[in-house]
Backbone as CSV, one residue per row, in Angstrom:
resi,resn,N_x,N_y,N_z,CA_x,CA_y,CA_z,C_x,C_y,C_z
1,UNK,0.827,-1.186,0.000,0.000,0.000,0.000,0.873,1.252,0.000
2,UNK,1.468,1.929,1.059,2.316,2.991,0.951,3.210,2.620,2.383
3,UNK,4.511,3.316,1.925,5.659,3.094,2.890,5.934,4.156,2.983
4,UNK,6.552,4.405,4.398,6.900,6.155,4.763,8.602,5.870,4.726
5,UNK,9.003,6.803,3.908,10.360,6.983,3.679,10.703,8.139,4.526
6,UNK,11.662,8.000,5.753,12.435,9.361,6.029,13.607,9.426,5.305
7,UNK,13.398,10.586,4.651,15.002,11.372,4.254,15.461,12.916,4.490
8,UNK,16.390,12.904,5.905,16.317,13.588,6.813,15.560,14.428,7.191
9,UNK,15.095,15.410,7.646,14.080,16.253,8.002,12.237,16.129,7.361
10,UNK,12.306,15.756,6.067,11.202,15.318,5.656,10.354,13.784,5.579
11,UNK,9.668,13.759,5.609,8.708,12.484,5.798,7.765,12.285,4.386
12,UNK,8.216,11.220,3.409,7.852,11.147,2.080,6.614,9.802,2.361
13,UNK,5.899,10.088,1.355,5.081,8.715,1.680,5.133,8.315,0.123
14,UNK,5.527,7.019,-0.161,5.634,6.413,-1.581,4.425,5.220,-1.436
15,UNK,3.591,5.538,-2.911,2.586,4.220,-2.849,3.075,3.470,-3.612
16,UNK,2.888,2.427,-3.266,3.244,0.978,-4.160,2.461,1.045,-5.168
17,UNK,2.941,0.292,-6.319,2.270,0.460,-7.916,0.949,-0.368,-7.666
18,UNK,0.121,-0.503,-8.400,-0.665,-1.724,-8.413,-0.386,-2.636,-9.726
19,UNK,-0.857,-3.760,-9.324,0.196,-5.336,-10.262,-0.600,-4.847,-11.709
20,UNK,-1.889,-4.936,-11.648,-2.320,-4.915,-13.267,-3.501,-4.081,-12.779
21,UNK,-3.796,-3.116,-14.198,-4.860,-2.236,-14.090,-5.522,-2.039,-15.386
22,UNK,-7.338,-2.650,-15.625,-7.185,-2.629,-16.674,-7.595,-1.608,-17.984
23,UNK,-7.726,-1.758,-18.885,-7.904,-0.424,-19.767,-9.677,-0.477,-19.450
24,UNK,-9.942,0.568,-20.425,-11.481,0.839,-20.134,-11.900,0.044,-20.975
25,UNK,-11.519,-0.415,-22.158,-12.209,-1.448,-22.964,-12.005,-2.562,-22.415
26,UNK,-11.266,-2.691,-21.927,-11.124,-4.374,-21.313,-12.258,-4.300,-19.932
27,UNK,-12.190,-3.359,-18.754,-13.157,-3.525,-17.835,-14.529,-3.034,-18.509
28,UNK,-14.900,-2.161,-19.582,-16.483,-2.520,-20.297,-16.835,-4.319,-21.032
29,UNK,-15.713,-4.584,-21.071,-16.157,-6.124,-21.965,-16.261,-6.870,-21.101
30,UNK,-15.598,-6.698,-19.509,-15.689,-7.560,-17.894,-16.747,-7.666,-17.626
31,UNK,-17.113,-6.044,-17.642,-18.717,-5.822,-17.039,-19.991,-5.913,-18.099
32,UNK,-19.849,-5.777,-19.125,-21.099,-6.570,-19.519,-21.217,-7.992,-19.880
33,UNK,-20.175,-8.825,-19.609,-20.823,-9.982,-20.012,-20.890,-10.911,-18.380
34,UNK,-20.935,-9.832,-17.195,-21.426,-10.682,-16.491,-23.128,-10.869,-16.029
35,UNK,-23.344,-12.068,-16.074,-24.560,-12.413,-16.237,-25.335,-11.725,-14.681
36,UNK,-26.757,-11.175,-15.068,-27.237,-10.524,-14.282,-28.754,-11.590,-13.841
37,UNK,-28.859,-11.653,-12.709,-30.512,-12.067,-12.742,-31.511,-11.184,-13.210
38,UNK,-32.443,-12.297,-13.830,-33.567,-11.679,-15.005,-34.739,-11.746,-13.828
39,UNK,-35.445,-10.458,-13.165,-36.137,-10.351,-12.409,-37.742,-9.874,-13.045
40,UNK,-37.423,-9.582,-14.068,-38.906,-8.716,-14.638,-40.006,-9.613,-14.479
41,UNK,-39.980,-10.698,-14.689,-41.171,-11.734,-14.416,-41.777,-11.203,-12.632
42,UNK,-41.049,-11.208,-11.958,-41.075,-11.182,-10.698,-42.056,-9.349,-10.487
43,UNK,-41.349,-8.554,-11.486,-41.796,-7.129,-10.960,-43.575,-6.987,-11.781
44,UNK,-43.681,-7.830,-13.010,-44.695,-7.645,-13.429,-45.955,-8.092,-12.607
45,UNK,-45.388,-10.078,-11.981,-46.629,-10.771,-11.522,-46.815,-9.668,-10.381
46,UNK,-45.914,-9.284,-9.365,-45.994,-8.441,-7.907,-46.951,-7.441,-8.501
47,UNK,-46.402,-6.596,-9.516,-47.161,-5.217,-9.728,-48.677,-5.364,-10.077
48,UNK,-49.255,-6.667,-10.706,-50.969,-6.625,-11.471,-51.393,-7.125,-9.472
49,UNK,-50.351,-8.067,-8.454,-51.067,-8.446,-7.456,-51.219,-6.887,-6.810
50,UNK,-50.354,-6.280,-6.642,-50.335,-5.175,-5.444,-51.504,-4.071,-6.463
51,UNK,-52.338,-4.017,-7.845,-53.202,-3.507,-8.480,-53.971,-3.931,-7.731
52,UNK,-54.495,-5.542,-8.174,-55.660,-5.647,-7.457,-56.107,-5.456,-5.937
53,UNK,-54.426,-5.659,-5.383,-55.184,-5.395,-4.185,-55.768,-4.032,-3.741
54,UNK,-54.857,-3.043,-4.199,-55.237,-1.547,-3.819,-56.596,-1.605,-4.353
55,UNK,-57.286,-2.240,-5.471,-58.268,-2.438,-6.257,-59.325,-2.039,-5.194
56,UNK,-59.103,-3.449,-4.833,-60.139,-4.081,-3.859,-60.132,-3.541,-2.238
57,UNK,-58.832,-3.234,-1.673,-58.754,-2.168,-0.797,-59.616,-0.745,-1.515
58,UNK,-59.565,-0.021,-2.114,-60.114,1.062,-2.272,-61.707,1.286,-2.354
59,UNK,-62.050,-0.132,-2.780,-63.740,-0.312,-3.207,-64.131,-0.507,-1.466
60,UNK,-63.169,-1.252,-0.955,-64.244,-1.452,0.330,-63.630,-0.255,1.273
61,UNK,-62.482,0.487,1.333,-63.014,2.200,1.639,-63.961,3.226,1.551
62,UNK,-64.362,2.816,-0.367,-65.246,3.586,-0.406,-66.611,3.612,0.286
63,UNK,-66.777,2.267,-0.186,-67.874,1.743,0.294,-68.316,1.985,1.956
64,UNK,-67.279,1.859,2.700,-67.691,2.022,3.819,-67.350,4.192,4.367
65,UNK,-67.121,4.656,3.519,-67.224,6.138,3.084,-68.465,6.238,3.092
66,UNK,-69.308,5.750,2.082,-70.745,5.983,1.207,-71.328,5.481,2.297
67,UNK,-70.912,4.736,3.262,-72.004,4.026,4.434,-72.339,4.730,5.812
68,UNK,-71.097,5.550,5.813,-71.010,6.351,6.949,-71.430,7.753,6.595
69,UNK,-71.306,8.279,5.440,-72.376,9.682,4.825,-73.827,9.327,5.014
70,UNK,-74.098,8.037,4.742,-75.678,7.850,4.498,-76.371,8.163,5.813
């Protein structure tokens, strides 16, 4: 990581190189071909359940709205 060099009165700090670093085309070709989980199935079925439910939550709000005006 880094080593502190004294040479007399001053205090140098030298970082060590790193071994390999890679270009930007090489870490864009790393990162897209790693495989990602395919979740959309998951966000569609959740999203039509959490519809109906607000659905059906909202009808029997109303309903009991319209029951308590009457």
């Amino acid at each position: 990581m880094a080593k502190l060099a004294k040479t007399g009165s001053r205090t140098l700090i030298r970082l060590s190189r790193p071994g390999h670093m890679p270009t930007a085309r090489q870490f864009l070709a790393d990162y897209f071909s790693v495989e990602r989980p395919h979740t959309a199935h998951l966000f569609f079925s959740r999203g039509v359940i959490d519809f109906l439910l607000g659905l059906i939550i909202g009808i029997l709000i109303g309903l009991i709205i319209a029951a308590m005006a009457t």
